[in-house]
VEXKERO-589301 format. One record per residue (C-alpha): residue in three letters; x, y, z. Coordinates in steps of 0.2 Angstrom, whole numbers, plus 5000, padded with zeros to 4 digits. Layout:
! VEXKERO-589301
ALAXYZ...
//
This chain:
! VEXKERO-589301
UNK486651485284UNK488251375288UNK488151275273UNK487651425262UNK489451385252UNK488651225245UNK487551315232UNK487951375218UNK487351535214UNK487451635196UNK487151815198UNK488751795212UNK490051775199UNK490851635208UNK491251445213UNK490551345227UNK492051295239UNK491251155245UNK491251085227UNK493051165221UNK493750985224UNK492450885214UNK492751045200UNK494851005200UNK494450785200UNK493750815183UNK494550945178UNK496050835181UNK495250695174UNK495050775157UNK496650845154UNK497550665162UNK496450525159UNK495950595140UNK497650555132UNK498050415142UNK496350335135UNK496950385118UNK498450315122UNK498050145127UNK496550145113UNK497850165098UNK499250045108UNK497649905102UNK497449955085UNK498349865070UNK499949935063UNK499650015048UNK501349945041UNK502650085033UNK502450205017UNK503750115004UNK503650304997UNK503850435014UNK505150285018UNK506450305002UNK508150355007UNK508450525001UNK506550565004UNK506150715014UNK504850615022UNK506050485026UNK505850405042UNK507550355054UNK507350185051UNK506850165034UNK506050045024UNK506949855022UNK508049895007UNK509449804996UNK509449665004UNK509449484997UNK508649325001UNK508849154996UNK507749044992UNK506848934980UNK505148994969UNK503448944969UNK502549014954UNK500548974959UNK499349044965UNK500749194964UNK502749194964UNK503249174982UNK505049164988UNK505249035001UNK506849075009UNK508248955019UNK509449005029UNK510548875023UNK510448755008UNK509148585011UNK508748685027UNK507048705034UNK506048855024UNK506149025036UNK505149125030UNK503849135014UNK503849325004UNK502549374993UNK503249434976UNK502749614968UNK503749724953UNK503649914956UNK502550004954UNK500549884952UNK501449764942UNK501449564948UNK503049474950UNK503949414933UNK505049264941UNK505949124933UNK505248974929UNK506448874939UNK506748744954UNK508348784957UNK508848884971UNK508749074967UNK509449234976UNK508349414975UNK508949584980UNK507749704987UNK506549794997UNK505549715010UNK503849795018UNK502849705031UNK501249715040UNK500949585056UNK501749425048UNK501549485028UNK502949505021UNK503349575003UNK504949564993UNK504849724979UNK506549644970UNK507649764961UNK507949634945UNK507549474941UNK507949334954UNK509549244948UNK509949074949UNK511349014961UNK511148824961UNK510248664959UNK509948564974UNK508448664985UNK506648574987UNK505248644985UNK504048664997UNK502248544998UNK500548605002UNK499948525017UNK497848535015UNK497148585033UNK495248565028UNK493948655026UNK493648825033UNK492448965033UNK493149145037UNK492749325039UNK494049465033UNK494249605020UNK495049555002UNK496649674998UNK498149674988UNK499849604995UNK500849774993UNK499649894998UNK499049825013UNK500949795021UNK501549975018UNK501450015000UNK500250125003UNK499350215017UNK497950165022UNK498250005012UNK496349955017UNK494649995018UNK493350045004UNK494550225006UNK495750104994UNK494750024986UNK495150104969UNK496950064970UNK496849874978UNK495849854961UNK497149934951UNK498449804959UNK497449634958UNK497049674940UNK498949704937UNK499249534946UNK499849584964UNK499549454976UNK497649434983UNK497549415001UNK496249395014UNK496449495028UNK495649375043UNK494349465056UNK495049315069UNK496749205065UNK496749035057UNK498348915062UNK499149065067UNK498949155052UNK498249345051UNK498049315032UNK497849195020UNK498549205000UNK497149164990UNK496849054972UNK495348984965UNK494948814965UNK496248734956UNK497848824965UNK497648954953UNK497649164953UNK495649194962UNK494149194951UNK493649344943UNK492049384957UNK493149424969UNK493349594962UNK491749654966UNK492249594986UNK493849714987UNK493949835002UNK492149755011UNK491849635025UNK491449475017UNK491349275020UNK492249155011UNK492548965013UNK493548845004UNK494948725006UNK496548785014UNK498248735013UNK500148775019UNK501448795007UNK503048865016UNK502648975028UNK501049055018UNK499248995020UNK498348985003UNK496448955001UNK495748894987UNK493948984985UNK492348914982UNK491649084973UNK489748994975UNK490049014992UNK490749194994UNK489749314999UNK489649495009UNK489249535026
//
């Protein structure tokens, strides 16, 4: 037979001709289009945000371009629903960026109760458009004179996302979220690091919003139970700086 080629055979050991070039098309296809799939796959994905630990000068995980470090920032304080930098460039000027407050280690924030304007020296990690200041001491006072930011209510919203810790989730710690940290994000909101809600879609441009309780306050307790799970929460939100607070109707709250 003249087309005897186009069979393939067993007991003879040996390939079809006639169907080499189909055989070398996927066989190029796996070992090509497979990591260029994986490739444009994890190009999608969110950026985890840097270790703050693998990222220490000195480290022997320490990666080329290291963490933020020993830099300083000024600014003037917010002290609810957590301490929050907001930074100027220049005094009176027009607030630049808004940095969530953390000690080290799962410690909140210990700030100055102050108006004035205040300068912090420190470490900053960041995740999208979260940013944390770990300072090295206690902000110190460089002058009077710097407004402070007002909320600006936006209405009412309803919002899917995942409730973590402000330090974690940026780079403290890798992965910051999931229920694979849901231990530790615990850990940190009962020491008083900054609670945040991770959004499944943007509000106002925002990937995240700072959350308080009704009153403008650190969130009510029932959130704990919600850490590290898809959840729904509604409640009045506002812009203070550069930061989107919302102030959480618990009743509402619930999980997916």
């Amino acid at each position: 037979m003249r087309d005897r080629d186009t069979f393939f055979i067993g007991w003879q050991n040996r390939l079809s001709r006639a169907l080499l070039p189909m055989y070398f098309c996927i066989g190029l296809l796996l070992v090509v289009g497979g990591p260029l799939a994986g490739l444009t796959l994890g190009r999608g994905l969110d950026d985890p945000g840097r270790n703050i630990f693998a990222n220490v000068p000195g480290s022997p995980q320490a990666a080329p371009q290291p963490w933020e470090a020993d830099r300083g920032f000024q600014g003037v304080l917010t002290q609810l629903p957590y301490p929050v930098l907001h930074v100027r460039d220049t005094k009176g000027g027009p607030i630049t960026r808004s940095l969530l407050l953390s000690n080290p280690g799962k410690r909140g924030a210990v700030v100055p109760q102050t108006t004035d304007r205040v300068e912090a020296m420190g470490g900053l990690v960041r995740r999208g458009d979260i940013e944390m200041l770990i300072p090295d001491d206690e902000p110190m006072k460089i002058g009077a004179g710097d407004p402070a930011p007002v909320a600006q209510p936006l209405g009412w919203f309803r919002a899917v996302g995942e409730i973590c810790d402000g330090k974690c989730y940026p780079g403290g710690m890798r992965p910051g979220g999931g229920l694979s940290h849901r231990a530790c994000a615990t850990l940190c909101l009962l020491r008083e690091v900054p609670a945040i809600f991770v959004l499944a879609s943007p509000i106002a441009g925002s990937s995240f919003l700072l959350l308080a309780d009704r009153d403008g306050r650190h969130p009510p307790p029932s959130i704990m139970t919600m850490i590290a799970k898809p959840v729904v929460l509604e409640g009045e939100v506002e812009r203070l700086g550069r930061l989107l607070i919302l102030r959480i109707d618990e009743t509402k709250a619930s999980l997916l």
